[in-house]
N, C-alpha and C positions, 0 to 999 in steps of 0.2 A: 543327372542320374542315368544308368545305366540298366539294357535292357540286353539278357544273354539268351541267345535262340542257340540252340541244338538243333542241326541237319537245317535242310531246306522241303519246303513244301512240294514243290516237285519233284522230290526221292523219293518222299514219303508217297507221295499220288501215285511212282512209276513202280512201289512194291519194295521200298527199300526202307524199311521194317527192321533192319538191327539194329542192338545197340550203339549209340553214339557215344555218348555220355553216362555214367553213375547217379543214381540219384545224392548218393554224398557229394561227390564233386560239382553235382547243378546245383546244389543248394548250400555249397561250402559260403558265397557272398550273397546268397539271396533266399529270400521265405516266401514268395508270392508268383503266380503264373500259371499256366493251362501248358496240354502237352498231352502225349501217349508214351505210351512204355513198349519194349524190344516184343516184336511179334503181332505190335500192334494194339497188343493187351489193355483193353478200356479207355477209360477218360480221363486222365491225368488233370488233378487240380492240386494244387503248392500251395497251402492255408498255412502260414505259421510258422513254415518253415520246416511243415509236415507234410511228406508225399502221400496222399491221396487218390486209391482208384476207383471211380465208379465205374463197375463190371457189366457185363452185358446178363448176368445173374441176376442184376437186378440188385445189387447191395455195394458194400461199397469196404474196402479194407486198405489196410494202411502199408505200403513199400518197403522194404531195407533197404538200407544205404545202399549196400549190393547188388540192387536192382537196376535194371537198365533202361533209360530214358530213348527213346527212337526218335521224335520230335516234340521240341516243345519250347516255349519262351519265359523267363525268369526275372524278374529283379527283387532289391532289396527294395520294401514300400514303405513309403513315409508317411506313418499314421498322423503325421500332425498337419497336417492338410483339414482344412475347411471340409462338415460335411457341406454335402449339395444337397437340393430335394428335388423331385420330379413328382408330379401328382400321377392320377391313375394312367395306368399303362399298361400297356400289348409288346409285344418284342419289336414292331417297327415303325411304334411313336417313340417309344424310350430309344432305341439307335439313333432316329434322327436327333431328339433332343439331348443325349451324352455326346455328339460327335462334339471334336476340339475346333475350337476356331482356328486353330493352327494343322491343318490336313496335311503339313508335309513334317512330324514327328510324332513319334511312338507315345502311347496313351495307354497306360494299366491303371484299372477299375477296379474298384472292390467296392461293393456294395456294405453297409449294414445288417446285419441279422433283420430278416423282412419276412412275412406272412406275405405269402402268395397264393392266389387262390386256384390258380391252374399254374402247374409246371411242365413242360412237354419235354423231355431229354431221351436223349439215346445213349449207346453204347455196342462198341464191338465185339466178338467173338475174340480172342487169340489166333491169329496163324501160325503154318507153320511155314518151312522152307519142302519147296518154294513157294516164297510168296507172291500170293496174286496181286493184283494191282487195287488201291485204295477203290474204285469205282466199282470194282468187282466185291469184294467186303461188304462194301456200304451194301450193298442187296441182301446181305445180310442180318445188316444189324439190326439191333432191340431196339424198340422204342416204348417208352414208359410216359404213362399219361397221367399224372399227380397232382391232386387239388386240395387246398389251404394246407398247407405244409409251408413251414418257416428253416431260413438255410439263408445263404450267401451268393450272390454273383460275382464270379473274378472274369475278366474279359480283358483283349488286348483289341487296342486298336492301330493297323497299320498305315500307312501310308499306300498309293496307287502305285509308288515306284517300285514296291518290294515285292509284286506281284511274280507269283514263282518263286522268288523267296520265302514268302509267308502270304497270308488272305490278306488281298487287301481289305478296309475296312473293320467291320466287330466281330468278334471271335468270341463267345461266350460260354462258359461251365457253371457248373450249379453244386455244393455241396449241402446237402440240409445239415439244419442246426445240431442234430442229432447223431450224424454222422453215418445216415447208413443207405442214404439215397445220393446217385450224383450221376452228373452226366454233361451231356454239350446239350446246350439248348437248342431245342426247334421251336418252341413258344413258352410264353409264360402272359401272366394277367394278374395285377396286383393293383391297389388301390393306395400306393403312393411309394415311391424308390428311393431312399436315402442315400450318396454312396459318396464317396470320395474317389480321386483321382489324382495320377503321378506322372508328370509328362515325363519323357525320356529321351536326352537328347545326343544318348552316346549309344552304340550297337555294336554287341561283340558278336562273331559268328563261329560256331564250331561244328565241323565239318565230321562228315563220319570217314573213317580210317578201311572201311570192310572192301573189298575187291570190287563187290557188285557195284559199289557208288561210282567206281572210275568206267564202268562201262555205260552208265547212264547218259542222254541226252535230256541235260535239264535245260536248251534252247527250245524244247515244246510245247504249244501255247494249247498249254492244260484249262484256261483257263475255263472253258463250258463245263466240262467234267469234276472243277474244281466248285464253282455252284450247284452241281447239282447234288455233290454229295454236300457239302456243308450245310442246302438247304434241307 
């Protein structure tokens, strides 16, 4: 299976925020992933094979095709996969117990529709040009503190080596069941995690095309400033 990232994560950290990609075109072979949109604009979740943004508004509305995707990772999910279960959970019991025993290929998660009883996500503002740097933003952003609300976890998990290419490790979003809450997770707590899982052992990468991208040094090891905003 087949896992499609748009831009690299050190473009996005050094402020390079344009479109990459269409949301038609990211989702022409695929319904399932996390990501952000051109300008930085919220929290990009792929449920269905429906673009998804929870806003730093606090709600959450649906994309046009014509819309432009700035980072973000894709594939086509194979609901026929075994569910799993995981009993009660915190955001960094459930990471260790979804990691793959295979740490060196790509892993997309989708939970089950789940009652949670604390959900902690955030979401960014929109920029504009020029844009600031991903570190600079994050001081920014909203953060939304949600409890027993029922919704979805979609999550990628990377490998060590992609680091500056994408996070290494869980990458997690949230849409509720209801469709009007969503975001990146900063915690959650729930009293049992149903979800299935897609290893992925093929990676396509697409690059952004815009001027600013070829002046970037993405040999710089982002990687302290890249924890601190993701945590």
């Amino acid at each position: 299976m087949k896992l499609l990232q748009a831009s690299t994560l050190n473009a996005l950290m050094l402020g390079n925020f344009d479109r990459t990609i269409s949301v038609r075109d990211f989702l022409k072979e695929a319904d399932t992933g996390i990501g952000t949109y051109t300008g930085l604009d919220g929290e990009a979740i792929f449920m269905n094979g429906i673009a998804y943004n929870g806003t730093a508004d606090g709600d959450v509305r649906i994309m046009k095709e014509e819309d432009g995707v700035a980072f973000g990772t894709v594939c086509r999910f194979d609901e026929n996969v075994p569910i799993q279960r995981f009993g009660k959970a915190n955001l960094e019991t459930l990471k260790k117990q979804i990691t793959p025993a295979n740490r060196n290929v790509f892993t997309m998660l989708k939970s089950e529709p789940l009652r949670f009883s604390k959900m902690h996500i955030r979401s960014c503002y929109p920029s504009e040009k020029p844009y600031p740097t991903l570190s600079e933003v994050a001081c920014q952003q909203k953060e939304f503190h949600l409890e027993n609300i029922e919704g979805t976890v979609i999550a990628l998990y990377c490998p060590d080596y992609v680091e500056g290419i994408n996070l290494p490790g869980w990458h997690l979003h949230f849409l509720s069941s209801d469709k009007t809450r969503g975001g990146h997770i900063l915690g959650l707590e729930c009293e049992e995690f149903d979800y299935k899982v897609n290893t992925l052992n093929e990676f396509d990468l697409i690059l952004p095309e815009n001027p600013e991208f070829a002046k970037l040094n993405l040999t710089e090891d982002l990687s302290a400033k890249t924890a601190a905003v993701e945590g």
